[in-house]
C-alpha positions in Angstrom: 88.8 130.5 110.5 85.5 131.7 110.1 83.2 131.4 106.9 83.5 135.8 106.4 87.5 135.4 106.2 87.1 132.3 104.0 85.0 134.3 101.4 87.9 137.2 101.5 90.9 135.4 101.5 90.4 131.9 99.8 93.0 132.0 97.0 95.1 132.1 100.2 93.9 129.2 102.0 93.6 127.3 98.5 97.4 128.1 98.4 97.9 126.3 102.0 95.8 123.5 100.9 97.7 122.9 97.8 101.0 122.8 99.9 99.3 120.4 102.0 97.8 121.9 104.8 93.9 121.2 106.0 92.2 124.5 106.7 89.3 124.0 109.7 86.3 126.5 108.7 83.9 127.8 111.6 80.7 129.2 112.2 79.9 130.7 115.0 82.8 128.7 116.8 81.7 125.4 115.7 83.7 123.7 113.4 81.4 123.1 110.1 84.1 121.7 107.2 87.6 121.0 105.9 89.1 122.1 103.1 92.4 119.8 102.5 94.1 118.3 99.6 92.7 115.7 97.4 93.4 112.1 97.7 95.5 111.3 94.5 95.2 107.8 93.0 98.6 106.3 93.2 99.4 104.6 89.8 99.0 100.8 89.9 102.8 100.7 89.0 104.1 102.7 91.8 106.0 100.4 94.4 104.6 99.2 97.4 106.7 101.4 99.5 106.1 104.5 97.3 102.2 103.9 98.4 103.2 103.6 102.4 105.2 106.3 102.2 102.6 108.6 100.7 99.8 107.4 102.4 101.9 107.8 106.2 102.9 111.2 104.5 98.8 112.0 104.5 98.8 111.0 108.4 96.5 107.7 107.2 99.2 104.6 108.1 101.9 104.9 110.4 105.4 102.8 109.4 106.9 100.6 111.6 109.8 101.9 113.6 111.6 98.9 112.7 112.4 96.8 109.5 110.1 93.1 109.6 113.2 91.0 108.2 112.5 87.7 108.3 109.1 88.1 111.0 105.8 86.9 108.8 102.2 87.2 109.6 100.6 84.2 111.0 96.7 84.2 110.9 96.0 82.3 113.6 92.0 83.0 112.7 89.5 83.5 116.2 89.6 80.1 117.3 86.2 78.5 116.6 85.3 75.5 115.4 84.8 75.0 111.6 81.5 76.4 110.3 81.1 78.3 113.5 80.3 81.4 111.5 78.2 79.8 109.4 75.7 78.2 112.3 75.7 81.7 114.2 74.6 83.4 110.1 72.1 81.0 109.8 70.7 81.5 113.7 70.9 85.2 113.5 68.7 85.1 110.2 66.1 82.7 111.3 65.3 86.1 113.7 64.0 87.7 111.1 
């Protein structure tokens, strides 16, 4: 949508974005900004699932197709010696 039918019909594209949508505004075929809903802070006492499912809702986290059950993550860290990140720090700022 270009910026002239933005200016003459925004009550009707603030309506889309309040129901969600993301309206693409264009000038002179370029696409120059988004309008789309606000990102609501979730309430520190909503459940962790209530979070994923809004935030997958909003497109920003996909879900696993699958439940985990019993599978954990392992961090099985990049496989460097201790202090290895420490020594390449300390060689990268003696560059300087």
């Amino acid at each position: 949508m270009g910026v002239t039918q933005l200016k003459s019909r925004l009550s009707e594209y603030l309506r889309l974005v309040r129901n969600g949508e993301t309206v693409l505004i264009t000038d002179r075929d370029e696409v120059v900004a988004e309008l789309r809903p606000t990102r609501r802070k979730c309430n520190p006492a909503d459940s962790l699932e209530g979070l994923l499912d809004s935030l997958a809702e909003r497109g920003e986290v996909t879900r696993a197709s699958q439940p985990k059950r019993r599978w954990t993550w392992k961090v099985k860290g990049l496989g460097l010696p201790a202090g290895s990140a420490n020594a390449l720090l300390g060689e990268i700022r003696s560059d300087r």
